[in-house]
C-alpha positions as CSV (number, residue, x, y, z in Angstrom):
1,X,153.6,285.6,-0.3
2,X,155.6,286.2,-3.3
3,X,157.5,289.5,-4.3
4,X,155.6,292.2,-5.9
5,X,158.4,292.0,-8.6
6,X,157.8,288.1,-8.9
7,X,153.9,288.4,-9.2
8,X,153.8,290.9,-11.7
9,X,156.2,288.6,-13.6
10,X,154.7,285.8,-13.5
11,X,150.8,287.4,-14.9
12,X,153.2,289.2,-17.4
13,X,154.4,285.8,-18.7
14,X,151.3,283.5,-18.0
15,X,152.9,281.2,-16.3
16,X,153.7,280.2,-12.5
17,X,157.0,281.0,-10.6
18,X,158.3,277.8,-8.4
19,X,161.3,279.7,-7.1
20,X,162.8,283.2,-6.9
21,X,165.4,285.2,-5.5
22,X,166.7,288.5,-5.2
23,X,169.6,289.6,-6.8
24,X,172.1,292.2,-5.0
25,X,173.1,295.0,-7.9
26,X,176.2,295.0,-9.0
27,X,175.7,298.5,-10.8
28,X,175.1,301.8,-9.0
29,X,171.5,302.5,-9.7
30,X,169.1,301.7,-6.9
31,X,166.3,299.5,-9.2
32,X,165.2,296.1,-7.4
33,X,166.9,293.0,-9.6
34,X,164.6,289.5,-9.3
35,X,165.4,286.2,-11.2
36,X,162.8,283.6,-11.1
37,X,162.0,280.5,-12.5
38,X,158.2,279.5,-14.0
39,X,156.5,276.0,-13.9
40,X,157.3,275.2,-17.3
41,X,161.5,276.3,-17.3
42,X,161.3,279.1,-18.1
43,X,164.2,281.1,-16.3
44,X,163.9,285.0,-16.3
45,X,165.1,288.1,-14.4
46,X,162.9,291.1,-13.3
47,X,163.8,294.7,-12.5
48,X,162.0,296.9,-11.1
49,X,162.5,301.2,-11.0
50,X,160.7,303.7,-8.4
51,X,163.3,306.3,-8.4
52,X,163.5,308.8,-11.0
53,X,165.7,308.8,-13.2
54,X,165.2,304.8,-13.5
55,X,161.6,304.2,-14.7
56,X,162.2,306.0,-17.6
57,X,165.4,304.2,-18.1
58,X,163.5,301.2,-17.9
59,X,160.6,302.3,-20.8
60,X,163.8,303.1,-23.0
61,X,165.3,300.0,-22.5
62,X,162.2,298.4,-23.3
63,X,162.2,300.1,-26.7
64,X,165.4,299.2,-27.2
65,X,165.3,295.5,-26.9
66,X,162.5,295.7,-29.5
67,X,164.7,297.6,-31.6
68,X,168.1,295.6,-31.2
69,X,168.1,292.5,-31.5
70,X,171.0,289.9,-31.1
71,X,173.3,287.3,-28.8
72,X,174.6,290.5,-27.7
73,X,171.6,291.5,-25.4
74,X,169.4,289.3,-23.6
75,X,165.7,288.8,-25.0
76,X,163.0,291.0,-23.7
77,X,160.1,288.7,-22.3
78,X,157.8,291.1,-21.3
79,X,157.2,295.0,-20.6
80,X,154.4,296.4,-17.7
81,X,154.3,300.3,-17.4
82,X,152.9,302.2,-14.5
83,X,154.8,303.9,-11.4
84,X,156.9,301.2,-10.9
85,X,158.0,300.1,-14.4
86,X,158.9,295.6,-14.6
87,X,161.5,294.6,-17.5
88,X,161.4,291.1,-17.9
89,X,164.3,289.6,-19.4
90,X,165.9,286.4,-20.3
91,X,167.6,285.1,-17.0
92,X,171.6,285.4,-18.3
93,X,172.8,283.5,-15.1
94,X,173.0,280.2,-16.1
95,X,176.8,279.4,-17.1
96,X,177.7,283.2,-16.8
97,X,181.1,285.0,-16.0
98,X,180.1,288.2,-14.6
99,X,184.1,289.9,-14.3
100,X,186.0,291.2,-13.1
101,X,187.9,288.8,-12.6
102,X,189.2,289.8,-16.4
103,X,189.6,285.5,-17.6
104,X,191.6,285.1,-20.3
105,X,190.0,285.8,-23.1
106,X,187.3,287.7,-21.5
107,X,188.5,290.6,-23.2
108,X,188.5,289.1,-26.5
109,X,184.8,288.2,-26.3
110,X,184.0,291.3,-24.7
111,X,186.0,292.5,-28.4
112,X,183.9,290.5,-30.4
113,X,180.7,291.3,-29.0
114,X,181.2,295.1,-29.5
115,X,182.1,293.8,-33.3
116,X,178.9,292.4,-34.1
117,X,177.3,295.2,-32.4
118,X,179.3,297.9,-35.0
119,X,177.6,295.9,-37.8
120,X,174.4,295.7,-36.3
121,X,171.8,298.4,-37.0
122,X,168.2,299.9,-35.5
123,X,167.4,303.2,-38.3
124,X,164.8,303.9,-35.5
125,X,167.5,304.8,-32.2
126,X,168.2,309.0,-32.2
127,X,171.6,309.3,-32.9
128,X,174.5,310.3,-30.8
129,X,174.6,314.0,-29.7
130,X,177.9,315.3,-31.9
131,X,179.5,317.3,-30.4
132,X,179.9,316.1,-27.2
133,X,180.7,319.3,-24.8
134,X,181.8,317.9,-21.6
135,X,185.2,319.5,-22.1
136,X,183.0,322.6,-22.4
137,X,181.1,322.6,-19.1
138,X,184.3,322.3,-17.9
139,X,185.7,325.6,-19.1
140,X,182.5,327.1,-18.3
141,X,182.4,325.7,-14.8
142,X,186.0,324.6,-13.8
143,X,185.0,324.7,-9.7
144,X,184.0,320.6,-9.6
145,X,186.7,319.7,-12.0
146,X,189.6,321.6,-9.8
147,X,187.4,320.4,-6.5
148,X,189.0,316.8,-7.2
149,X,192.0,317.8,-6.7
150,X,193.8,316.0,-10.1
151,X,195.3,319.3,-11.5
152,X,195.7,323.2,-10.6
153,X,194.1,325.5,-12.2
154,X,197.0,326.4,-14.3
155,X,197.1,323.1,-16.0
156,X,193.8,323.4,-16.7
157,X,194.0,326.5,-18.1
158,X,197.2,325.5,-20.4
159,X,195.3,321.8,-21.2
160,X,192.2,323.3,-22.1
161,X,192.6,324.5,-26.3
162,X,193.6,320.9,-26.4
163,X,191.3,319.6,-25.1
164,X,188.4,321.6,-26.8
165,X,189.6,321.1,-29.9
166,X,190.1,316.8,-29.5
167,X,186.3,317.1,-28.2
168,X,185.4,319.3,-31.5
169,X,187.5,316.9,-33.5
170,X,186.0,313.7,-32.7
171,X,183.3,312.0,-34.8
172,X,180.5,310.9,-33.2
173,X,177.9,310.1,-36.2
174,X,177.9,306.8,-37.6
175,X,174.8,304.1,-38.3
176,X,176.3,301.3,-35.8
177,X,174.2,300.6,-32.6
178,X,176.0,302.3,-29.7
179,X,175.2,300.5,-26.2
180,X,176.5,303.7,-24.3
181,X,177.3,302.1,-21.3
182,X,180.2,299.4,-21.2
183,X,181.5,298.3,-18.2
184,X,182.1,294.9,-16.5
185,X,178.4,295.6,-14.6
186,X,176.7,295.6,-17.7
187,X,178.4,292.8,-19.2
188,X,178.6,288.7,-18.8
189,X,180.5,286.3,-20.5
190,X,178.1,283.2,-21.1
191,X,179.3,280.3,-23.3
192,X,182.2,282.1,-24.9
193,X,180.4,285.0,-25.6
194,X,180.1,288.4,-24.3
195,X,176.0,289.8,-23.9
196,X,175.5,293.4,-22.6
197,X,172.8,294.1,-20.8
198,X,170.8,297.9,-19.3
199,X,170.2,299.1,-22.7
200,X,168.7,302.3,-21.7
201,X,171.1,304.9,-23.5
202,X,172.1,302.8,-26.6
203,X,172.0,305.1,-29.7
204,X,173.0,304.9,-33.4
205,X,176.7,306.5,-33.6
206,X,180.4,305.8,-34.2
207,X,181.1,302.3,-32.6
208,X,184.5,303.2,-31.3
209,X,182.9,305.5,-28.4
210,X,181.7,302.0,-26.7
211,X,185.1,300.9,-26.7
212,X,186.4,304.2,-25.9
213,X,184.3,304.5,-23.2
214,X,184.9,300.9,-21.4
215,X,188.6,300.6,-21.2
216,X,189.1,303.3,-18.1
217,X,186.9,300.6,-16.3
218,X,188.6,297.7,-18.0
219,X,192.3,298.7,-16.5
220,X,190.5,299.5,-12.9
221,X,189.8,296.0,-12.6
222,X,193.2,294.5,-13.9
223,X,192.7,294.3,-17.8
224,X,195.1,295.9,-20.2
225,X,195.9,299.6,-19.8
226,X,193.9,301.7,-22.5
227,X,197.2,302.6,-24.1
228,X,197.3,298.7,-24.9
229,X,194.1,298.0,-27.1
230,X,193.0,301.5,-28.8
231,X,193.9,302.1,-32.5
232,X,194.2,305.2,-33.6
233,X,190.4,305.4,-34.1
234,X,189.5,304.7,-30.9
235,X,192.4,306.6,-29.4
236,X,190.5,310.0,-30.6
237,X,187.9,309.6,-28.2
238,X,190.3,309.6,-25.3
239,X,189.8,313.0,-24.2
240,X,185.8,313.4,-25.2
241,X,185.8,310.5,-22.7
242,X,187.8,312.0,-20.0
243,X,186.1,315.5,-20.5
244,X,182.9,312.9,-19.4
245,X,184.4,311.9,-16.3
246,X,185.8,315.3,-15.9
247,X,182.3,317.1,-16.1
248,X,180.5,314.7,-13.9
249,X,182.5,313.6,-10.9
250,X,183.3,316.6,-9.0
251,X,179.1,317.2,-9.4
252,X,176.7,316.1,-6.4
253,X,175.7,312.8,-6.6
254,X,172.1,311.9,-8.2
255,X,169.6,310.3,-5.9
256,X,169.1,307.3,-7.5
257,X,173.0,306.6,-8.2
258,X,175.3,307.7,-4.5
259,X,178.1,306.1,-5.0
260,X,178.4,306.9,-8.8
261,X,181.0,310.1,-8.9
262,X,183.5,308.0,-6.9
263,X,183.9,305.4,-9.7
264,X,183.6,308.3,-12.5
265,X,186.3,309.5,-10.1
266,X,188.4,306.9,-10.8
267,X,187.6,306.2,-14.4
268,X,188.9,309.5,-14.7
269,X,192.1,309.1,-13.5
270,X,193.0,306.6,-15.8
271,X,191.3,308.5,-18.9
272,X,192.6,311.9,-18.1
273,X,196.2,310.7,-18.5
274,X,195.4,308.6,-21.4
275,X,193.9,311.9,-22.9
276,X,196.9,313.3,-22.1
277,X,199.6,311.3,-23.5
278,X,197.1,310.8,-26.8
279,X,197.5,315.1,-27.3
280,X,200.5,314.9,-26.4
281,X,199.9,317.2,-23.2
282,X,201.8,316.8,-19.8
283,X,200.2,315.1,-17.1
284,X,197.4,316.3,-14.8
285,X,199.9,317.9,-12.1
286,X,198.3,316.9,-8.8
287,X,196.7,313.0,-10.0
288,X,197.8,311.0,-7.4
């Protein structure tokens, strides 16, 4: 009998699957991943979402991928609501690079991508949320910040006006698609070119946030140190994006994402002292 995944795909597609597999998640969300392959070639990859918050991740990113449309997202095939909501995409595994490992020139393409993504535009995608107030929740709530143990509460307390102003400072508006969510698990390198894919919380914003946001990741897994490819445009999201991972990690983890605050967790203690040395602020006093 074939997968419930594979079934609906096929009647969504007209077409018969000859083989299929199950794919193991390399991202932290619990959705089921199939890719499958139909009588006539045609190659395509299936996810599936029970678990709130991920079927309405998936109906977003099915109104995305109508929206934004390029070689730097895979082509959306076919779309089935109900409880369990089926994206059918363009199967991106053929001749893919999924890093880490960082190849040269990876990084470059990964680069490029987020370049023709800046110039692309959707009028329809909400915009950004400006300001950004994780630096806020912080000073409001300080207990799951302090609770990972990267800096006393005196630091915090002498960092903070810093920080709240660089997270006042920064602009977030801007007509460029943001994707939102760049790291190496939403990314492949196919033919030279970088294509991102979960789409669900792209937006229309400043373009610098999605590179911003991805080099914490990026130096986790061996590429460059942030330090090493942000301008000075780029730079000024620094500590909006450590004030993310400083908000979130020390939280409970969501159901449908366990592991999740350990890698924010580390993102974060690569961003915070990038945030730092950006202000010109000494160093979280207890980071490891």
């Amino acid at each position: 009998m074939k997968p419930e995944p594979v079934a609906r795909g096929e009647r969504a597609l007209g077409g018969e699957a000859v083989s299929w597999e199950r794919v193991v998640s390399r991202g932290w969300s619990r959705a089921e991943h199939w890719t499958f392959v139909l009588a006539d070639g045609t190659r395509a990859f299936a996810k599936v979402a029970a678990i709130a918050p991920h079927p309405d991740w998936l109906r977003q990113e099915a109104v995305v991928l109508q929206l934004v449309r390029g070689p730097f997202a895979p082509e959306l095939l076919a779309f089935e609501d109900g409880r369990r909501p089926l994206l059918v995409l363009e199967d991106l595994s053929d001749g893919a690079h999924w890093p880490p490992p960082w190849r040269p020139g990876d990084v470059e393409a990964v680069l490029a991508t987020l370049a023709e993504l800046a110039a692309a535009r959707a009028p329809a995608l909400p915009s950004f949320p400006d300001p950004w107030l994780n630096w806020t929740a912080v000073a409001d709530d300080p207990e799951p910040f302090l609770s990972l143990d990267l800096a006393s509460a005196g630091w915090l307390e002498r960092a903070l006006p810093e920080l709240l102003a660089a997270e006042a400072r920064a602009s977030y508006a801007g007509e460029s698609v943001v994707h939102g969510d760049v790291r190496s698990d939403n990314l492949c390198v196919r033919h030279g070119r970088a294509v991102l894919v979960d789409w669900n919380f792209a937006m229309r914003g400043n373009p610098a946030l999605d590179i911003a946001a991805w080099l914490p990741s990026l130096a986790l897994e061996g590429g460059p140190r942030p330090e090493e490819l942000a301008d000075a445009v780029v730079a000024a999201f620094a500590p909006p994006v450590a004030g993310f991972f400083a908000a979130h990690a020390g939280l409970p983890p969501p159901e449908g994402a366990p592991l999740v605050r350990g890698f924010q967790l580390a993102q974060l203690e690569v961003a915070l002292p990038w945030a730092c040395s950006v202000l010109e602020l000494p160093p979280p006093d207890l980071l490891r």
